[in-house]
N, CA, C and O atoms as a Tripos MOL2 file, in Angstrom:
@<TRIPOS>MOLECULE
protein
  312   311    78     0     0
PROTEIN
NO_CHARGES

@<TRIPOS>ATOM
      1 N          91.5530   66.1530   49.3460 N.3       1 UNK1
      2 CA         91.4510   64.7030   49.3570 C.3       1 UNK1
      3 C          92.4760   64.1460   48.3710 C.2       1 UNK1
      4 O          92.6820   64.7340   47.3090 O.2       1 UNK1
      5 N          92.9550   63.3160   48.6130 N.am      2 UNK2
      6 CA         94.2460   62.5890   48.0280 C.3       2 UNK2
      7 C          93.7400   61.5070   46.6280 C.2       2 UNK2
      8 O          92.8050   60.7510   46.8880 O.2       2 UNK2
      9 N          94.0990   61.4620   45.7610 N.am      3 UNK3
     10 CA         93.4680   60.4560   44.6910 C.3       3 UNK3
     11 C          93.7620   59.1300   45.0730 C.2       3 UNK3
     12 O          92.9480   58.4630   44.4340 O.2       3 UNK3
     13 N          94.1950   58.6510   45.4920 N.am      4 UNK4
     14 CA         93.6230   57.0950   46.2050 C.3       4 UNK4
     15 C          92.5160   57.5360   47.2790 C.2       4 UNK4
     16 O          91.6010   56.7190   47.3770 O.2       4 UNK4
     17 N          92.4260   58.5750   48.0370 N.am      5 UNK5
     18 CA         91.3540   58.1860   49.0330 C.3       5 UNK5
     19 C          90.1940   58.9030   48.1770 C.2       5 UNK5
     20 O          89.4250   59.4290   48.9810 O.2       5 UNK5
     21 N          89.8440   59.0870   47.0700 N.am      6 UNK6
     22 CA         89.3010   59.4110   45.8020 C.3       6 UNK6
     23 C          88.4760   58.0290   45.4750 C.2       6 UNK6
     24 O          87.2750   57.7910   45.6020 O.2       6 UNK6
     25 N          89.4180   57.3050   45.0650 N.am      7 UNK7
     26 CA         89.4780   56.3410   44.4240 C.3       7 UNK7
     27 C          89.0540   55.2570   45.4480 C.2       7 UNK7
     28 O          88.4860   54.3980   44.7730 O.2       7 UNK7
     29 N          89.0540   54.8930   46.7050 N.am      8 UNK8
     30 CA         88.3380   54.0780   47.9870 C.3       8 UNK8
     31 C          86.9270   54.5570   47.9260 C.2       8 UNK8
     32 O          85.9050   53.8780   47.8200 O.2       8 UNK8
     33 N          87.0410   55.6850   48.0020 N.am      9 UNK9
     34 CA         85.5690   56.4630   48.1400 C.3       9 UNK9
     35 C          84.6620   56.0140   46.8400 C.2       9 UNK9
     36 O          83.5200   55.6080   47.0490 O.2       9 UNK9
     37 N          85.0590   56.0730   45.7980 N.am     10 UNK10
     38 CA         84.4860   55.8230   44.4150 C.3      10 UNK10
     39 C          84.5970   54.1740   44.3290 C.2      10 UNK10
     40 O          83.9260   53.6180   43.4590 O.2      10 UNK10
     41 N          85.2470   53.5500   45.0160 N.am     11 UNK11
     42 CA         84.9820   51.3000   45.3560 C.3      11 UNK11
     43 C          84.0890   51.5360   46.2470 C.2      11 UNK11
     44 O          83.1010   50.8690   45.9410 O.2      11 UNK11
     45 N          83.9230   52.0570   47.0780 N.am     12 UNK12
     46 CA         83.0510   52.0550   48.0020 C.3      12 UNK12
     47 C          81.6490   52.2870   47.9850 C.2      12 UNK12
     48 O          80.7120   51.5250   48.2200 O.2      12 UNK12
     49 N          81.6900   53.5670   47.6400 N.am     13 UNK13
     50 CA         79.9510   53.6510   46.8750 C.3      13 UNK13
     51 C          79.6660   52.8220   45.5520 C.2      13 UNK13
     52 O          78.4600   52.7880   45.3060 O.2      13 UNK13
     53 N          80.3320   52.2510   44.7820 N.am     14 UNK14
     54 CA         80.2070   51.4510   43.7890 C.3      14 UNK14
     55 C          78.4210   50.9220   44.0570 C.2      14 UNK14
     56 O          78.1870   50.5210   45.1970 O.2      14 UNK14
     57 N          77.5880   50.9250   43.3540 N.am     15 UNK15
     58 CA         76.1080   50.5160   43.7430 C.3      15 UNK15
     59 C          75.8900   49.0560   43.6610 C.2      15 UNK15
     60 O          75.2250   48.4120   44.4720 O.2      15 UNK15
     61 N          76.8430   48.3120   42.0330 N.am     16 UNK16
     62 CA         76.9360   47.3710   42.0900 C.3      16 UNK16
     63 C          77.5820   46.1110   42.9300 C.2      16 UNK16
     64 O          77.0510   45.0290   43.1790 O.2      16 UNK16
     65 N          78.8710   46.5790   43.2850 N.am     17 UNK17
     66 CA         79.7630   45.9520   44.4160 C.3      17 UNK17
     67 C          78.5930   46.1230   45.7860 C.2      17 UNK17
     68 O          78.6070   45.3170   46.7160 O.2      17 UNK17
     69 N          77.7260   47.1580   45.7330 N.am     18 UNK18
     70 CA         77.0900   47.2150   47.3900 C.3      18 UNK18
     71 C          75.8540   46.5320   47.4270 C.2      18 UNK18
     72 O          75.0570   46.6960   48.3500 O.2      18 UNK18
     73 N          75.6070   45.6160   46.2710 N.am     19 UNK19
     74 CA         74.5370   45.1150   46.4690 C.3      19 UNK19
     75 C          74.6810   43.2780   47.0290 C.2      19 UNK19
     76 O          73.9090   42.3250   47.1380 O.2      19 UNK19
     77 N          76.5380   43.6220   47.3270 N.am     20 UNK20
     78 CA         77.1040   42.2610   48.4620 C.3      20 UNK20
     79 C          76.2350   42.2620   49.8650 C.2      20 UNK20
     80 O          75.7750   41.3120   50.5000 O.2      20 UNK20
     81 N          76.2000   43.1760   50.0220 N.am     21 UNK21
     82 CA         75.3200   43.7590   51.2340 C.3      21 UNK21
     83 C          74.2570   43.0490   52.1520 C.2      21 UNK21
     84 O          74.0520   42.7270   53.3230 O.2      21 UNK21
     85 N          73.5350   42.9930   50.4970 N.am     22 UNK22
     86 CA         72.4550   42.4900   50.8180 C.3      22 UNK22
     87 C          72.0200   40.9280   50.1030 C.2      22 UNK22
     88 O          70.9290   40.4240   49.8380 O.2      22 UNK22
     89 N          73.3030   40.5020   49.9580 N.am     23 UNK23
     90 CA         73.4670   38.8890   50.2710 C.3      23 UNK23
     91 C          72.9210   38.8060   48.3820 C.2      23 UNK23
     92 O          72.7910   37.6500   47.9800 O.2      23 UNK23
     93 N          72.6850   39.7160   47.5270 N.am     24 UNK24
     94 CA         72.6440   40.2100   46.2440 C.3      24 UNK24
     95 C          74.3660   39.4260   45.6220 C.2      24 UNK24
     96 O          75.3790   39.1690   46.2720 O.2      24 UNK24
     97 N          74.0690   39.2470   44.1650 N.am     25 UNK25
     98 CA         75.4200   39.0780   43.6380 C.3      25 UNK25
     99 C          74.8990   39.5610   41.9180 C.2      25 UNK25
    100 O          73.7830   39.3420   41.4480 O.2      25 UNK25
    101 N          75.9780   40.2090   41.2540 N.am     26 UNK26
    102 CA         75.9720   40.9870   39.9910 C.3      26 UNK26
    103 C          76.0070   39.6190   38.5320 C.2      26 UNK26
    104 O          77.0590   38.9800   38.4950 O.2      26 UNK26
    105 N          75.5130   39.4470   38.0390 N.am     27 UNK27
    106 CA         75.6640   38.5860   36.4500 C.3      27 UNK27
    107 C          75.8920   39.5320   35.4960 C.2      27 UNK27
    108 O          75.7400   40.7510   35.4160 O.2      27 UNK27
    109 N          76.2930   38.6660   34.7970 N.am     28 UNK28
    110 CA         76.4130   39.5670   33.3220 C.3      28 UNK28
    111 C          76.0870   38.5120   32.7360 C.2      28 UNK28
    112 O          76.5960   37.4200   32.9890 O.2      28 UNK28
    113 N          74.9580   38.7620   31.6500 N.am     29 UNK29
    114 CA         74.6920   37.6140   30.9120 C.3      29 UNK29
    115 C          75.0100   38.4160   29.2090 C.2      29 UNK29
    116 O          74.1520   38.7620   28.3970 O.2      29 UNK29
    117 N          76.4700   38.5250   29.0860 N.am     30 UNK30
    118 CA         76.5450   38.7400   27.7390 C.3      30 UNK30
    119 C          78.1080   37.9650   27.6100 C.2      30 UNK30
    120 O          78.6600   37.6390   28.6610 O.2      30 UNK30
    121 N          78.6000   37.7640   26.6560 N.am     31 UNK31
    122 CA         80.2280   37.1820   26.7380 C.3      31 UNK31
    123 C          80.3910   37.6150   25.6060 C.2      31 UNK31
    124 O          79.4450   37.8550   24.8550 O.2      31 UNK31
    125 N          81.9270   37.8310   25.2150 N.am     32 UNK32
    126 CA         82.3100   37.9750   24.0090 C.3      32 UNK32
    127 C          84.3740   37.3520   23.9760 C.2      32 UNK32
    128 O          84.6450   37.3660   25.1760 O.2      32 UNK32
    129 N          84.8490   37.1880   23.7000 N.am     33 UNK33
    130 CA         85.9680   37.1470   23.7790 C.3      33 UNK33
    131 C          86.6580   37.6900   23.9840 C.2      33 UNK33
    132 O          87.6230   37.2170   24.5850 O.2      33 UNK33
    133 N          86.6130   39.3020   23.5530 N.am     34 UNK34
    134 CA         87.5670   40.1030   24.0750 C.3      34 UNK34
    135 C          87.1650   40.8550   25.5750 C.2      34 UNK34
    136 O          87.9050   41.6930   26.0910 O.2      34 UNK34
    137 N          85.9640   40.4410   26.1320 N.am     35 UNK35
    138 CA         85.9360   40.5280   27.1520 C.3      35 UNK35
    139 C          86.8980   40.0110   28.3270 C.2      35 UNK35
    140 O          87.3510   40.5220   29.3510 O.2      35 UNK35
    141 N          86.9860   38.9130   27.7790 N.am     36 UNK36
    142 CA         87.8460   38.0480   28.5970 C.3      36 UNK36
    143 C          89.3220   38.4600   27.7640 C.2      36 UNK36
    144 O          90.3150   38.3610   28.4840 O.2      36 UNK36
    145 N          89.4840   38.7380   26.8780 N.am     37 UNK37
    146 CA         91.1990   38.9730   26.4800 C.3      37 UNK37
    147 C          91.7750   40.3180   26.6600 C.2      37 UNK37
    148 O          92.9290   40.7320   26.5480 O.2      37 UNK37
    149 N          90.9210   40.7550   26.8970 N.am     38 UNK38
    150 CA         91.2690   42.1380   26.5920 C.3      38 UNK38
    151 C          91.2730   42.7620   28.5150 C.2      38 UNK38
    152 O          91.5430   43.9460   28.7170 O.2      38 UNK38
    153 N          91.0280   42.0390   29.4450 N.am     39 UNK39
    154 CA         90.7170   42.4250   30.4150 C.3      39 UNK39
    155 C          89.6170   43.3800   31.5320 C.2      39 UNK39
    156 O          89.7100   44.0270   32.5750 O.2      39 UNK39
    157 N          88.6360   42.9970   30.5990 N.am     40 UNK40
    158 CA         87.3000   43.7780   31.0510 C.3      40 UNK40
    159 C          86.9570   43.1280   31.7680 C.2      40 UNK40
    160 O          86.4150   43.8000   32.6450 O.2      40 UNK40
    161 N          86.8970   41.4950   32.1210 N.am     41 UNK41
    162 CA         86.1180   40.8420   32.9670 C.3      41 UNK41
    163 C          86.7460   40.6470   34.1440 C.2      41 UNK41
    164 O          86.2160   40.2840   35.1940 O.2      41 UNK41
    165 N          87.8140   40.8800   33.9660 N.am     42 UNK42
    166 CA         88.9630   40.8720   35.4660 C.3      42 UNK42
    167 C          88.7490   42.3390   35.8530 C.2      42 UNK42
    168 O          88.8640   42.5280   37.0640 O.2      42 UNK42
    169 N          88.5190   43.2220   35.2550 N.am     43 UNK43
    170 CA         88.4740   44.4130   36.1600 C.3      43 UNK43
    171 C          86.6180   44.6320   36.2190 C.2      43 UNK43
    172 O          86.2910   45.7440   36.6350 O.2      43 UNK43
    173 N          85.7170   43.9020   35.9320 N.am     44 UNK44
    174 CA         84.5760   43.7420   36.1870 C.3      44 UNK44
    175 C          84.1890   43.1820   37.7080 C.2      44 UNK44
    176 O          83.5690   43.7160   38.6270 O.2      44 UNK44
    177 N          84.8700   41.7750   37.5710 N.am     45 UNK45
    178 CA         84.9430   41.0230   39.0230 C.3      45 UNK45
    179 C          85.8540   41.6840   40.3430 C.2      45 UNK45
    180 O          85.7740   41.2820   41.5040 O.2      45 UNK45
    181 N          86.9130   43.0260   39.7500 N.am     46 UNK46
    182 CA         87.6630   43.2900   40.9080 C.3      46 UNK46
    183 C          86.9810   44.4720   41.2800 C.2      46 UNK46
    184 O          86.8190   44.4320   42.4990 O.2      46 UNK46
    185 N          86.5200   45.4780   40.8090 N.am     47 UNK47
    186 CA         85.7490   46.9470   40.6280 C.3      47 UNK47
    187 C          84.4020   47.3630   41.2750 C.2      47 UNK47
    188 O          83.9570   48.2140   42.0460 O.2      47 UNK47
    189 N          83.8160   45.8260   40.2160 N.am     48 UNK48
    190 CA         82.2530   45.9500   40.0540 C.3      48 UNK48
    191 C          81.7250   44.7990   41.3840 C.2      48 UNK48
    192 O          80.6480   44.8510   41.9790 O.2      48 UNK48
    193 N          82.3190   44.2660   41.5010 N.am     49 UNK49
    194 CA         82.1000   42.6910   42.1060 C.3      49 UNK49
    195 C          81.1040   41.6510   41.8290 C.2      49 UNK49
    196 O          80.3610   41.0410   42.5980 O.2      49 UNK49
    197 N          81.3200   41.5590   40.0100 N.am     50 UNK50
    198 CA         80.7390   40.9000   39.2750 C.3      50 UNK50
    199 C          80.7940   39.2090   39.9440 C.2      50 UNK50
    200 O          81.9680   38.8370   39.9730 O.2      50 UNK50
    201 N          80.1770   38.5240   40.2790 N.am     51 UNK51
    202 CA         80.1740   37.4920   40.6510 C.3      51 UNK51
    203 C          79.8550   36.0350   39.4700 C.2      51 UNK51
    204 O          80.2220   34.8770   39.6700 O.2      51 UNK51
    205 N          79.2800   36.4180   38.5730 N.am     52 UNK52
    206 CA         79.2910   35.6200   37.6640 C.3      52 UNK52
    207 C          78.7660   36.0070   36.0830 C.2      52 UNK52
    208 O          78.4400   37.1490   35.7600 O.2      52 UNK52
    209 N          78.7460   34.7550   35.1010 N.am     53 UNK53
    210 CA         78.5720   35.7610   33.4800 C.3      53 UNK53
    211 C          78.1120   34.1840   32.9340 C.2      53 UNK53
    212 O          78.5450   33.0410   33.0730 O.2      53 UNK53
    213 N          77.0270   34.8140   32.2680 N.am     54 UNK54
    214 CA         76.0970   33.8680   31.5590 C.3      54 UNK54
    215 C          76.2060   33.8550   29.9820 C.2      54 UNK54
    216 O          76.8440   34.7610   29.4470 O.2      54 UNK54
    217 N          75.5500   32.7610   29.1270 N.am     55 UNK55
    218 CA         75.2080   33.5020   27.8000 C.3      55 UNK55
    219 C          73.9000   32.7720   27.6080 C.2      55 UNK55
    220 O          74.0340   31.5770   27.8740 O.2      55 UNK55
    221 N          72.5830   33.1280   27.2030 N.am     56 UNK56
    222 CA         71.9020   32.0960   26.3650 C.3      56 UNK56
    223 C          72.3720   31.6660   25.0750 C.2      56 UNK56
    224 O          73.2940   32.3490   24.6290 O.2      56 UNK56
    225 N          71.8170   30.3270   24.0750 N.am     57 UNK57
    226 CA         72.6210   29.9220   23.2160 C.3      57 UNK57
    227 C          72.4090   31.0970   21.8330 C.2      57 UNK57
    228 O          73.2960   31.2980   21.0040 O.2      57 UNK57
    229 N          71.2400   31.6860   21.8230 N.am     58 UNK58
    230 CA         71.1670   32.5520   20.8870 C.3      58 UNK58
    231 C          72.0410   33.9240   20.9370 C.2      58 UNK58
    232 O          72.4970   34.4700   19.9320 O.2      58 UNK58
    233 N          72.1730   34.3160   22.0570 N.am     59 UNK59
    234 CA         73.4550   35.3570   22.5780 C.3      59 UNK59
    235 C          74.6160   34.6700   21.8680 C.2      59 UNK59
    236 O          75.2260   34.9070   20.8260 O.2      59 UNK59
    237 N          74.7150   33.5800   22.9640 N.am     60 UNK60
    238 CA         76.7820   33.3050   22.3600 C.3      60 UNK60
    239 C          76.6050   33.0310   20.9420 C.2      60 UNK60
    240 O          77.6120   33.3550   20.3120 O.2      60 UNK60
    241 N          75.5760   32.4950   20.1430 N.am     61 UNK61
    242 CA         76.1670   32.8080   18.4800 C.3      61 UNK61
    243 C          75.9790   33.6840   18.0880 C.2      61 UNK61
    244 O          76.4230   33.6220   16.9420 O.2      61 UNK61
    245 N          75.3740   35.0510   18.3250 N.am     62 UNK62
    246 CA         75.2640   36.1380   17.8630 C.3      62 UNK62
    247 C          77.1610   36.5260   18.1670 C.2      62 UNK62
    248 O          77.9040   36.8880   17.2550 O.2      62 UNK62
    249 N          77.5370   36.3710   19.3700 N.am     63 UNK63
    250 CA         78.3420   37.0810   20.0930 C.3      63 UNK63
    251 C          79.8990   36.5650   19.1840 C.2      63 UNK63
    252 O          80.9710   37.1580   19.0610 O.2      63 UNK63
    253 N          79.5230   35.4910   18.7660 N.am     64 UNK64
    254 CA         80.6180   34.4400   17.9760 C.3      64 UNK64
    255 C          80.0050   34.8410   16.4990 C.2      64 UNK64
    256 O          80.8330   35.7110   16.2270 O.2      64 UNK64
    257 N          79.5310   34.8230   15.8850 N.am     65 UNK65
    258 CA         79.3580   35.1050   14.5210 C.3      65 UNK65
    259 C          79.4890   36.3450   13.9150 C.2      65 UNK65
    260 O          79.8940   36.5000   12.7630 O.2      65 UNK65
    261 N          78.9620   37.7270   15.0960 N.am     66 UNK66
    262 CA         79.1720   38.6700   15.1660 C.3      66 UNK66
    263 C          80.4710   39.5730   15.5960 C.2      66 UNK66
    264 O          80.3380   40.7370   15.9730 O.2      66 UNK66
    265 N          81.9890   38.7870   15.4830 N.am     67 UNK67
    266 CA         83.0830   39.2850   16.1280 C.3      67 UNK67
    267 C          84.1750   38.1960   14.9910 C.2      67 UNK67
    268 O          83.9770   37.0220   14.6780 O.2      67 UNK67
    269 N          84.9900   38.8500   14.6970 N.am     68 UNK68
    270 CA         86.5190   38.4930   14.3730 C.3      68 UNK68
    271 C          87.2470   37.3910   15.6980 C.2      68 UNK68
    272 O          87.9820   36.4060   15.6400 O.2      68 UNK68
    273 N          86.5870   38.1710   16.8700 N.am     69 UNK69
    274 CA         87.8960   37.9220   18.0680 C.3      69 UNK69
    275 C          87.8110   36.3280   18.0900 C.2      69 UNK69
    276 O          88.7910   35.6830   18.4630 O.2      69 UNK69
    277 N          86.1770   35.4520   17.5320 N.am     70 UNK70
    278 CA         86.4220   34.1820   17.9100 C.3      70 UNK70
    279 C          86.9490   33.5760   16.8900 C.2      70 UNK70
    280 O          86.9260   32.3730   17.1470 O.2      70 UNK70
    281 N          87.3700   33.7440   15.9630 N.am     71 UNK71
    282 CA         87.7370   33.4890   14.4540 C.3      71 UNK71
    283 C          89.3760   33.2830   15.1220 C.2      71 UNK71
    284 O          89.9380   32.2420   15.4630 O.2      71 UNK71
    285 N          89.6520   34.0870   15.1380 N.am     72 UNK72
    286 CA         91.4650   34.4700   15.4870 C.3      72 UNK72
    287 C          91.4440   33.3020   16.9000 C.2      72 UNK72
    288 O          92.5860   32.9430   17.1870 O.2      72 UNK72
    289 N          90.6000   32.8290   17.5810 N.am     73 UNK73
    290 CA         90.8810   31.6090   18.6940 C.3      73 UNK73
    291 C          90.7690   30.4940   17.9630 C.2      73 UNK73
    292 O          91.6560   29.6620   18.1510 O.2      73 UNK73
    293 N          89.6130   30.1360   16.8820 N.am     74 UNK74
    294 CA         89.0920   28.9340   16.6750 C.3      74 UNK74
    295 C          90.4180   28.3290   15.5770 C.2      74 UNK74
    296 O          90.7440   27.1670   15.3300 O.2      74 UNK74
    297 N          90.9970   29.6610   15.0600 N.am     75 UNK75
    298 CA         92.3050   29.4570   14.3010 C.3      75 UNK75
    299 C          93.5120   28.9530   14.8340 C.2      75 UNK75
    300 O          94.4350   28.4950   14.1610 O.2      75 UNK75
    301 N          93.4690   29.0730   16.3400 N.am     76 UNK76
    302 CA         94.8720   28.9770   17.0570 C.3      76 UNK76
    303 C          94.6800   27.4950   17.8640 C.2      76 UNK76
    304 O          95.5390   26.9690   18.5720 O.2      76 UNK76
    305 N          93.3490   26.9690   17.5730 N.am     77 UNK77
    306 CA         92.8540   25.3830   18.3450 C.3      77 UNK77
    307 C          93.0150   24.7900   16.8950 C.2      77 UNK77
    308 O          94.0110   24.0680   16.8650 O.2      77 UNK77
    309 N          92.5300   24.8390   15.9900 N.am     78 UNK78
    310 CA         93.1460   24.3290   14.7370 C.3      78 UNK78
    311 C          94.5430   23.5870   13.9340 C.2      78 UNK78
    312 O          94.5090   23.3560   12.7250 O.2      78 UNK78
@<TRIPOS>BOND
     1     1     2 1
     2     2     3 1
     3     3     4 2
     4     3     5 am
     5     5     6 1
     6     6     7 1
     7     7     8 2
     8     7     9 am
     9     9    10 1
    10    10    11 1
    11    11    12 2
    12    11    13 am
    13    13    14 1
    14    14    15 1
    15    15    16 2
    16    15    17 am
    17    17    18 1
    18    18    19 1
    19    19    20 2
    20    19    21 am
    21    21    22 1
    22    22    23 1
    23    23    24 2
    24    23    25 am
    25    25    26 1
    26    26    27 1
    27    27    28 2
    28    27    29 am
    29    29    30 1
    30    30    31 1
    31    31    32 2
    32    31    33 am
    33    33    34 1
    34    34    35 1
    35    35    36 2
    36    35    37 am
    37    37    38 1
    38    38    39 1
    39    39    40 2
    40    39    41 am
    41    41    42 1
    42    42    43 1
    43    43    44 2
    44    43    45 am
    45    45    46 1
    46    46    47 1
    47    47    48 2
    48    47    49 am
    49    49    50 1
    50    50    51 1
    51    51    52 2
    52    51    53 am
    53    53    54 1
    54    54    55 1
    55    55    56 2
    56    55    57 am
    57    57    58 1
    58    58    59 1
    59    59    60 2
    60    59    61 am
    61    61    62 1
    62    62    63 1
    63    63    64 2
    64    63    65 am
    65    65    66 1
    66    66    67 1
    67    67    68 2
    68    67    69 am
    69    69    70 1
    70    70    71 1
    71    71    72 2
    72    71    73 am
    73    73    74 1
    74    74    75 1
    75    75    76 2
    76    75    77 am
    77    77    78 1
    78    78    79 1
    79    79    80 2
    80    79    81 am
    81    81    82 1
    82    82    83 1
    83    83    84 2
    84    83    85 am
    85    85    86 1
    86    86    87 1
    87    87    88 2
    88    87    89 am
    89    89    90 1
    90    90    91 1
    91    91    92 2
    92    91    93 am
    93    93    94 1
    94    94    95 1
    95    95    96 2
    96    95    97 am
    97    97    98 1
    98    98    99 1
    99    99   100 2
   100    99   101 am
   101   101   102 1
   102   102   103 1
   103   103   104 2
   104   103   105 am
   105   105   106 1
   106   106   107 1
   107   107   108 2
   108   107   109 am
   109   109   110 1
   110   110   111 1
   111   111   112 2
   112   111   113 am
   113   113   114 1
   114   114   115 1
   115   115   116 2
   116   115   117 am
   117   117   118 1
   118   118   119 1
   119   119   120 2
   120   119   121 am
   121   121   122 1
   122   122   123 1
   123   123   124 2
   124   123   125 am
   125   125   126 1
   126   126   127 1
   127   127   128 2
   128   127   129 am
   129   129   130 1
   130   130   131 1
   131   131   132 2
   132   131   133 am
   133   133   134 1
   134   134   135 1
   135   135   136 2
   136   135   137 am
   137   137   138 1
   138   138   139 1
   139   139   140 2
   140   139   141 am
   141   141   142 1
   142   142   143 1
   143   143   144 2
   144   143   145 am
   145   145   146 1
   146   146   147 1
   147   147   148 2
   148   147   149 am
   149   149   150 1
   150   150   151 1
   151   151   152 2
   152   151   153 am
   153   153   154 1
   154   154   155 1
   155   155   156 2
   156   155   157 am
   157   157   158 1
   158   158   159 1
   159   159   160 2
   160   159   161 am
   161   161   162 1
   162   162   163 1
   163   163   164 2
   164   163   165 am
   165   165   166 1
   166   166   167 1
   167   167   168 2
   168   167   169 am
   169   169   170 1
   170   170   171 1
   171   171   172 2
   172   171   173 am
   173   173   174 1
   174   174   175 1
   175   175   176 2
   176   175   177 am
   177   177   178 1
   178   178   179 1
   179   179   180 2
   180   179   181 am
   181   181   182 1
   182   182   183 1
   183   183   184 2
   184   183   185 am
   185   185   186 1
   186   186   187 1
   187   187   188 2
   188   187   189 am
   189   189   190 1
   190   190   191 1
   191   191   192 2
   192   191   193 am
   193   193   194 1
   194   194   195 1
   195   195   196 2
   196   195   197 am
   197   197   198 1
   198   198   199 1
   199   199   200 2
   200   199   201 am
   201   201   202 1
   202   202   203 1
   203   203   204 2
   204   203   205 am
   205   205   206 1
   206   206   207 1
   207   207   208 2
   208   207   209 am
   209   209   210 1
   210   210   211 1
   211   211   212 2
   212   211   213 am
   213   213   214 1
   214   214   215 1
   215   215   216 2
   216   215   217 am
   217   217   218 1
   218   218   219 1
   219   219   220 2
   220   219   221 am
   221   221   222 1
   222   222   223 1
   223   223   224 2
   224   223   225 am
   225   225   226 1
   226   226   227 1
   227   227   228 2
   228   227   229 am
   229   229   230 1
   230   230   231 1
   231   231   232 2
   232   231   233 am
   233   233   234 1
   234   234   235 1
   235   235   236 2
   236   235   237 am
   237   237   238 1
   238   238   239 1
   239   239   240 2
   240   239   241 am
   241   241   242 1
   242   242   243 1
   243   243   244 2
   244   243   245 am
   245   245   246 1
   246   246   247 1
   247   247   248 2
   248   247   249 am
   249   249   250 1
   250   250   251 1
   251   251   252 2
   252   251   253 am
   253   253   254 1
   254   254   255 1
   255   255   256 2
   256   255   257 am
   257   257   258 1
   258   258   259 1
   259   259   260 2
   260   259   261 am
   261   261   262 1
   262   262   263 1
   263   263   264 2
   264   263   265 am
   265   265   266 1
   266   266   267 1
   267   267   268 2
   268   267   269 am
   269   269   270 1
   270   270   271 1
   271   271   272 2
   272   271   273 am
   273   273   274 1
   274   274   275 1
   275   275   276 2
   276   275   277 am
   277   277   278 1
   278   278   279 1
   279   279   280 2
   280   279   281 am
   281   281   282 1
   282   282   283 1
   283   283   284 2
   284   283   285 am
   285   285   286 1
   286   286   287 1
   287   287   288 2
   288   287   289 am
   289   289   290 1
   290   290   291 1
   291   291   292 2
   292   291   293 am
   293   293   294 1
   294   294   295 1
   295   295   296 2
   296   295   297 am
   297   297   298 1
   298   298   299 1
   299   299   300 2
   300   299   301 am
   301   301   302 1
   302   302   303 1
   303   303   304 2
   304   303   305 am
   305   305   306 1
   306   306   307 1
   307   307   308 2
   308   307   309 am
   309   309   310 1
   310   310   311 1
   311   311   312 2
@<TRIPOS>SUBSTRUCTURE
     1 UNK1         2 RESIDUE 1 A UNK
     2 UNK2         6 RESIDUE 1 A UNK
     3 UNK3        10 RESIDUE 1 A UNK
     4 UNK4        14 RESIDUE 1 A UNK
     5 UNK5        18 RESIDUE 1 A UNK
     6 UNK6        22 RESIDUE 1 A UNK
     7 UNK7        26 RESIDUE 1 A UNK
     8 UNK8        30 RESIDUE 1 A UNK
     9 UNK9        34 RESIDUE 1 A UNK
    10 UNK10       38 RESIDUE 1 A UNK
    11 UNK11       42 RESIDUE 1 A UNK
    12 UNK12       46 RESIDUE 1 A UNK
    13 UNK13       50 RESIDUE 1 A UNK
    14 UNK14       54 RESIDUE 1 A UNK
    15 UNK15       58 RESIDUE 1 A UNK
    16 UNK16       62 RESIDUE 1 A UNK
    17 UNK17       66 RESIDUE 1 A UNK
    18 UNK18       70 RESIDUE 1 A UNK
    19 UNK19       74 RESIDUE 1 A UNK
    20 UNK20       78 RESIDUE 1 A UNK
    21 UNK21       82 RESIDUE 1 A UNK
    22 UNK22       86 RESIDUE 1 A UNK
    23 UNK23       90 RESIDUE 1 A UNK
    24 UNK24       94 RESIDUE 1 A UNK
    25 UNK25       98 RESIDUE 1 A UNK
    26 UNK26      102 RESIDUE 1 A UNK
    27 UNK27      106 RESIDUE 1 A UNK
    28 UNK28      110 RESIDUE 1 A UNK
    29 UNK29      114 RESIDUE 1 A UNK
    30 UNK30      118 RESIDUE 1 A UNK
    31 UNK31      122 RESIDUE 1 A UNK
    32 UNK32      126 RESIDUE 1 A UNK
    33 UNK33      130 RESIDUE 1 A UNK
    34 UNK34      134 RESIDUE 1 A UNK
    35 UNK35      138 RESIDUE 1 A UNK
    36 UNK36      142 RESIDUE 1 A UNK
    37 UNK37      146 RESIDUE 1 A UNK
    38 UNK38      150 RESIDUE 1 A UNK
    39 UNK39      154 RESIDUE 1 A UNK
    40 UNK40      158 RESIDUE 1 A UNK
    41 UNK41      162 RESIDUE 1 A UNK
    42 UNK42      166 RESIDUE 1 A UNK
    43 UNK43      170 RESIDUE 1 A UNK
    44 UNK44      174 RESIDUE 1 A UNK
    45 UNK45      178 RESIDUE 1 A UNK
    46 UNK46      182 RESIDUE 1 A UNK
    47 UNK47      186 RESIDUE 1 A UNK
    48 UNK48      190 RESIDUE 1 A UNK
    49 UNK49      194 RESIDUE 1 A UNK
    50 UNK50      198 RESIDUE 1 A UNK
    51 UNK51      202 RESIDUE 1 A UNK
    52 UNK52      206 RESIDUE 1 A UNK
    53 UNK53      210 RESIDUE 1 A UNK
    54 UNK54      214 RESIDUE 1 A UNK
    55 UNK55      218 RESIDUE 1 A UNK
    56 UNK56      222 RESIDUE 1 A UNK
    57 UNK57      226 RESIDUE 1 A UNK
    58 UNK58      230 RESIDUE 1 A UNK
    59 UNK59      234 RESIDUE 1 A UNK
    60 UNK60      238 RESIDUE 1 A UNK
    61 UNK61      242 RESIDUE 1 A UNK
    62 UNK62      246 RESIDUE 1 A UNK
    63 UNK63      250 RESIDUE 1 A UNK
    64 UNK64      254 RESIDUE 1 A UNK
    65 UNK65      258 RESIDUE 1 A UNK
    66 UNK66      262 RESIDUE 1 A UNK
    67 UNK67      266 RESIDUE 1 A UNK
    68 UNK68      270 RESIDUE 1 A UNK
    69 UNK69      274 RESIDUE 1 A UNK
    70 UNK70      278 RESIDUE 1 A UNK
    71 UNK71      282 RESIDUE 1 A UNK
    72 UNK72      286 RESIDUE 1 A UNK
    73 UNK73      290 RESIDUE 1 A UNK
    74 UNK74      294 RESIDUE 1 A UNK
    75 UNK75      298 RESIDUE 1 A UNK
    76 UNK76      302 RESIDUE 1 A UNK
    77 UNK77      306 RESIDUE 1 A UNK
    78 UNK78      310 RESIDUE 1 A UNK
């Protein structure tokens, strides 16, 4: 077997992407910044077929108080 048809086979059974199927869609209810900078959430939505991403308000300040990465943004809107 060839490593792309490896690699179809392994998108394909994906459990999360197959739960399109059944009219199902994937959340993520955590955020952080380098999620989004660093490119985890683009290969989340292309891979996984993450359909959407939440935070409650006690999450996103944990997620912001608990990280450098929002410090180094809130510096560059400044």
């Amino acid at each position: 077997m060839q490593s792309t048809e490896i690699l179809e086979t392994a998108k394909a059974t994906n459990p999360v992407k197959g739960l399109q199927k059944y009219g199902q869609s994937a959340w993520l209810d955590y955020i952080r910044r380098n999620l989004i900078t660093g490119g985890e959430l683009q290969r989340l939505i292309d891979e996984d077929g993450l359909r959407g991403i939440t935070s409650n308000p006690a999450i996103f300040e944990k997620a912001i108080s608990g990280s450098t990465d929002s410090c180094r943004g809130a510096q560059k809107c400044v």
